[in-house]
N, C-alpha and C positions, 0 to 999 in steps of 0.2 A: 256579477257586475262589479266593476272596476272605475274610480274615477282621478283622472292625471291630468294636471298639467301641462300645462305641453306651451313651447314657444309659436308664436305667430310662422318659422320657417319651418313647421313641422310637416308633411306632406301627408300626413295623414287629416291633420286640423287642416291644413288648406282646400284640400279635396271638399270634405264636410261644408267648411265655411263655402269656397262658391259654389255647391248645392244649396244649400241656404239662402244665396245671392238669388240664384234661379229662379227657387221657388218665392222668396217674397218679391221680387217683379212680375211671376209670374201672376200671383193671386193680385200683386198692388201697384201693378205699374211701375215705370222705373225709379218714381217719387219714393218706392216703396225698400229702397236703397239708400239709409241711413249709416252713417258714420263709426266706427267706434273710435273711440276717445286714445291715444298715445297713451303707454300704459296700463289699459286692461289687462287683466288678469285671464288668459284662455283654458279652458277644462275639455275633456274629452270623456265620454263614458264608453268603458270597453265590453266586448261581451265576453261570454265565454270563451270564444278562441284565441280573445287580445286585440280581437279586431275594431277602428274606432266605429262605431255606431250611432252617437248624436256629439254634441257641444254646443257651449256657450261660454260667454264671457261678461265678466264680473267687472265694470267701473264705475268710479265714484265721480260724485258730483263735489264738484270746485267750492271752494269760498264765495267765490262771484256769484253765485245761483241761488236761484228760491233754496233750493233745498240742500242745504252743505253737510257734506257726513255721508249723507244715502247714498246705499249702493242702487248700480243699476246693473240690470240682467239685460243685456242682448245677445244675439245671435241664438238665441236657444233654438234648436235642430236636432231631428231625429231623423236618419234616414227612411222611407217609406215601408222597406222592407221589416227595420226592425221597429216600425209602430206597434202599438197595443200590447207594449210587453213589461211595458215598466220602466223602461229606460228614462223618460224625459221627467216622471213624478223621481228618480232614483237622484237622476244630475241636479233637479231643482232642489231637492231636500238636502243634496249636497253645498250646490252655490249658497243656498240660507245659512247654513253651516259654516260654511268660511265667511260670509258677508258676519255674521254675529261676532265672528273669533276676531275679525280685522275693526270690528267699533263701529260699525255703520247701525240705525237705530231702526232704520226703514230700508226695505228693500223694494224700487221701484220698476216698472217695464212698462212695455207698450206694444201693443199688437193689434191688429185689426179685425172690423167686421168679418173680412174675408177667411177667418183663420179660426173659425169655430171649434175645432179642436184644439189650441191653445186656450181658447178662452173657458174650456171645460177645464182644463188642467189647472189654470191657472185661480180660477175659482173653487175650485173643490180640494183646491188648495189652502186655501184661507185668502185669499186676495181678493181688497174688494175695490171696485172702482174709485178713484180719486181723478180729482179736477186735473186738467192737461196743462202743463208747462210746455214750454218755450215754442217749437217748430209746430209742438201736436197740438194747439190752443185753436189754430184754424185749423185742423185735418177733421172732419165730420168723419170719415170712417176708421179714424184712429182711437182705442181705449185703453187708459192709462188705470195702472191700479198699482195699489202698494201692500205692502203688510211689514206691520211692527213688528220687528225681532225683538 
């Protein structure tokens, strides 16, 4: 496993990201199409061939906000084929990794009921739920978690 960078016009990360789009409308409605922030940071985890296989992206919360400094993790995606192999606990130990090197002190997401296997990951991860900011305060099937780097 391999994990890069890659710009937003990359067609490999494009691909990835609207499957991702897909599938979180598909499990959450179109509500379930959330923003990334101008500026995130986009990752790509490769498999053995070089081929991309999941992503995510790294942005940080403004001065304006509850929480300033913290990183946040969206779009994390693994395509279905390459599930249960390592890939999403690979890219998440990765994104932690850089959110530490870049000074963020917490590293926050958000995912839903519907996405049971994020929420394994993400908790057998070290992530434990915290109270919902801003949009997710009213979403009941949205849960927000963090972990201190």
């Amino acid at each position: 496993m391999h994990l890069e960078e890659r710009s937003t016009d990359d067609a490999e990360l494009a691909a990835l990201l609207e499957a991702a789009f897909a599938e979180l409308v598909a499990r959450n409605g179109a509500e379930g199409r959330t923003q990334v922030k101008d500026g995130a940071r986009y990752f790509v985890v490769l498999d053995a061939d070089k081929h991309a296989v999941g992503c995510a992206a790294l942005q940080v919360f403004g001065p304006d906000t509850a929480h300033p400094g913290d990183g946040e993790l969206k779009r994390m995606y693994v395509t279905p084929a390459a599930r249960g192999r390592g890939y999403a606990r690979a890219l998440l130990n990765a994104l932690e990794q850089t959110a530490r090197t870049a000074g963020h002190p917490t590293l926050r997401l958000t995912t839903s009921e519907n996405q049971p296997e994020a929420i394994s990951l993400y908790e057998s991860s070290g992530y434990t739920r915290i109270a919902p900011w801003g949009k997710y305060v009213n979403e009941p099937l949205t849960r927000c978690y963090g972990k201190v780097l």
